[in-house]
N, C-alpha and C positions, 0 to 999 in steps of 0.2 A: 118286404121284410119289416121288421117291428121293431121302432128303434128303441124302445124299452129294453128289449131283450138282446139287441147292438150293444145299447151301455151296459147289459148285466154283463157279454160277453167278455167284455173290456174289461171290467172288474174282474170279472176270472179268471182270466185268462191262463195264470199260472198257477193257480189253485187246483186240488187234488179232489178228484169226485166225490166226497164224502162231505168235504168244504161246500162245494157249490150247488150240493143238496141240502146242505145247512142253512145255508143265504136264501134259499128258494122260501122254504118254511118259513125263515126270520121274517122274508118278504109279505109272505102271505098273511102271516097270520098280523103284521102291522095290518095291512092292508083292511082283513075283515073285520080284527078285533077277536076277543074270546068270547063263548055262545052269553048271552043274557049280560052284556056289559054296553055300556054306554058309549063305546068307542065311538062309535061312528057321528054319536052327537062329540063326541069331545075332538076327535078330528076336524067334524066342522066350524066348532067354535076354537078351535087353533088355528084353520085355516083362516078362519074371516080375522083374528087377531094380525095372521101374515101378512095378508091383505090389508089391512088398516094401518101397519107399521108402512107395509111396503108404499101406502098411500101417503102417508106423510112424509116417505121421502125425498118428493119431490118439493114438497113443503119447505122440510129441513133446509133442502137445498137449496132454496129462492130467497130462502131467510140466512140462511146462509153468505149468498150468494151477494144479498143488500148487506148486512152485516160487515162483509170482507170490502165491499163499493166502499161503505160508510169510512170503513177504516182507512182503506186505502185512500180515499181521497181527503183524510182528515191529514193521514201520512203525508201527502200530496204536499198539503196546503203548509204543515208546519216544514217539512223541506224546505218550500217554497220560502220559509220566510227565513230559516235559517241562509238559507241560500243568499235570499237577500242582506241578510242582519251581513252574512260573512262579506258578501260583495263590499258593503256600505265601510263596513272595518276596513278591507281590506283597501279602498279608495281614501278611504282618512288616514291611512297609515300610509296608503303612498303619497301623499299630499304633504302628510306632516317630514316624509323622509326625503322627498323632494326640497321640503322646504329648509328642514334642514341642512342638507347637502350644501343648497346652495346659501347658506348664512356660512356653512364651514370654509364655503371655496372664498367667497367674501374674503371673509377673517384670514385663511389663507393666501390670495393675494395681496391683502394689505397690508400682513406680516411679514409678504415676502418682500413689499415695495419699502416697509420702513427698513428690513432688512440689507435693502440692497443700498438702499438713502445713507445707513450707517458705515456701510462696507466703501462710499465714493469718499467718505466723510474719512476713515480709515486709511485709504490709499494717501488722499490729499495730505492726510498729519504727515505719514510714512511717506513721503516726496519732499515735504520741508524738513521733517530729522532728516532723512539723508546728504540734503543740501545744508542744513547747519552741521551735520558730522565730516562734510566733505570739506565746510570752508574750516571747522573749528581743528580736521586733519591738515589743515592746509598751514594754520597759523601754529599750528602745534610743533610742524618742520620749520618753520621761519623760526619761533623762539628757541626748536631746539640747534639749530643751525650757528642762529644768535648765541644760543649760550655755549654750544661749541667754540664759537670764536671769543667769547669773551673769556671764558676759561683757560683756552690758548693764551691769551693776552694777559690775564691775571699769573698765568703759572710764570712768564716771560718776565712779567714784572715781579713777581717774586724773585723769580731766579735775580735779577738785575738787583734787590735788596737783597738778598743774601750775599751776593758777591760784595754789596756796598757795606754792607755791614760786616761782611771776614775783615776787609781791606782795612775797616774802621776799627775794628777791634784790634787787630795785625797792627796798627801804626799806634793804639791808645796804647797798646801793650807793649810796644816797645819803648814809647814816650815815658809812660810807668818805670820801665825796666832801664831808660836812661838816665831819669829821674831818681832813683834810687840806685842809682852805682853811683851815678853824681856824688849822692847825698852822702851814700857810701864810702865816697873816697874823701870829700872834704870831712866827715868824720872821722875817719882813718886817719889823714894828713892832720887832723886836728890833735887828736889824739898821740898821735907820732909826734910830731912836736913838742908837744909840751910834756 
């Protein structure tokens, strides 16, 4: 079987007979060319152009092919140093954060030792106020104890002058009051008399 006429079938296959008498002709007359025309020279100088493209494709392709090498390993290489440059950052940056870190925790435990230094320092005060608030409570019941009782003692003795002083008043006043009836009466008597 001819497989020219395999693939024309394929092409036809659901074309209507008038169709695939049309395609026959188109075919042929590609094929021969029209009488007293040059076809068959221009068919072969199309061919051999086919042929010369088709020949340089493998060309294309090789140059191609070095072309995408070139690239890719130029891509390769500047990856590569990205890659590096990032590593190298990324190692001085843990180095410096490292180092960091650890001046923070430094300063942090030292801050925390002067911390705790001021906090013994704190207790120790707050232990002696307590012990002067406890003797200075303690003397504070003794004076006021004391001056409870002196107060008792002072109002005792008041009382004790006031009574001394009614009493005093009570006898000056009568003494007055005897004194001047006295005087009263030898005035009277005086005066009566004469």
């Amino acid at each position: 079987m001819d497989s020219d006429k395999d693939d024309l079938a394929i092409l036809c296959r659901d074309m209507t007979k008038a169709e695939v008498d049309r395609i026959h002709r188109l075919l042929h007359e590609w094929g021969t060319g029209p009488e007293d025309s040059f076809f068959p020279i221009q068919f072969a100088l199309l061919t051999r152009a086919q042929l010369r493209a088709a020949a340089s494709v493998p060309r294309a392709v090789t140059d191609s092919r070095k072309w995408l090498e070139q690239h890719l390993a130029e891509y390769r290489r500047q990856t590569q140093s990205l890659v590096n440059d990032f590593n190298q950052t990324f190692q001085t940056g843990t180095r410096d954060f490292a180092a960091t870190t650890s001046l923070h925790a430094k300063t942090v435990e030292k801050a925390a030792s002067q911390m705790q230094a001021q906090f013994d320092d704190a207790k120790y005060v707050a232990r002696q106020i307590k012990t002067l608030m406890d003797s200075a409570a303690s003397r504070w019941e003794d004076i006021s104890a004391s001056t409870a009782a002196q107060c008792k003692q002072l109002e005792q003795v008041s009382d004790d002058l006031q009574n001394r002083f009614a009493w005093r008043v009570i006898l000056e006043m009568a003494i007055w009051f005897s004194l001047a009836l006295g005087i009263g009466l030898l005035f009277g008597h005086y005066v009566w008399t004469r």
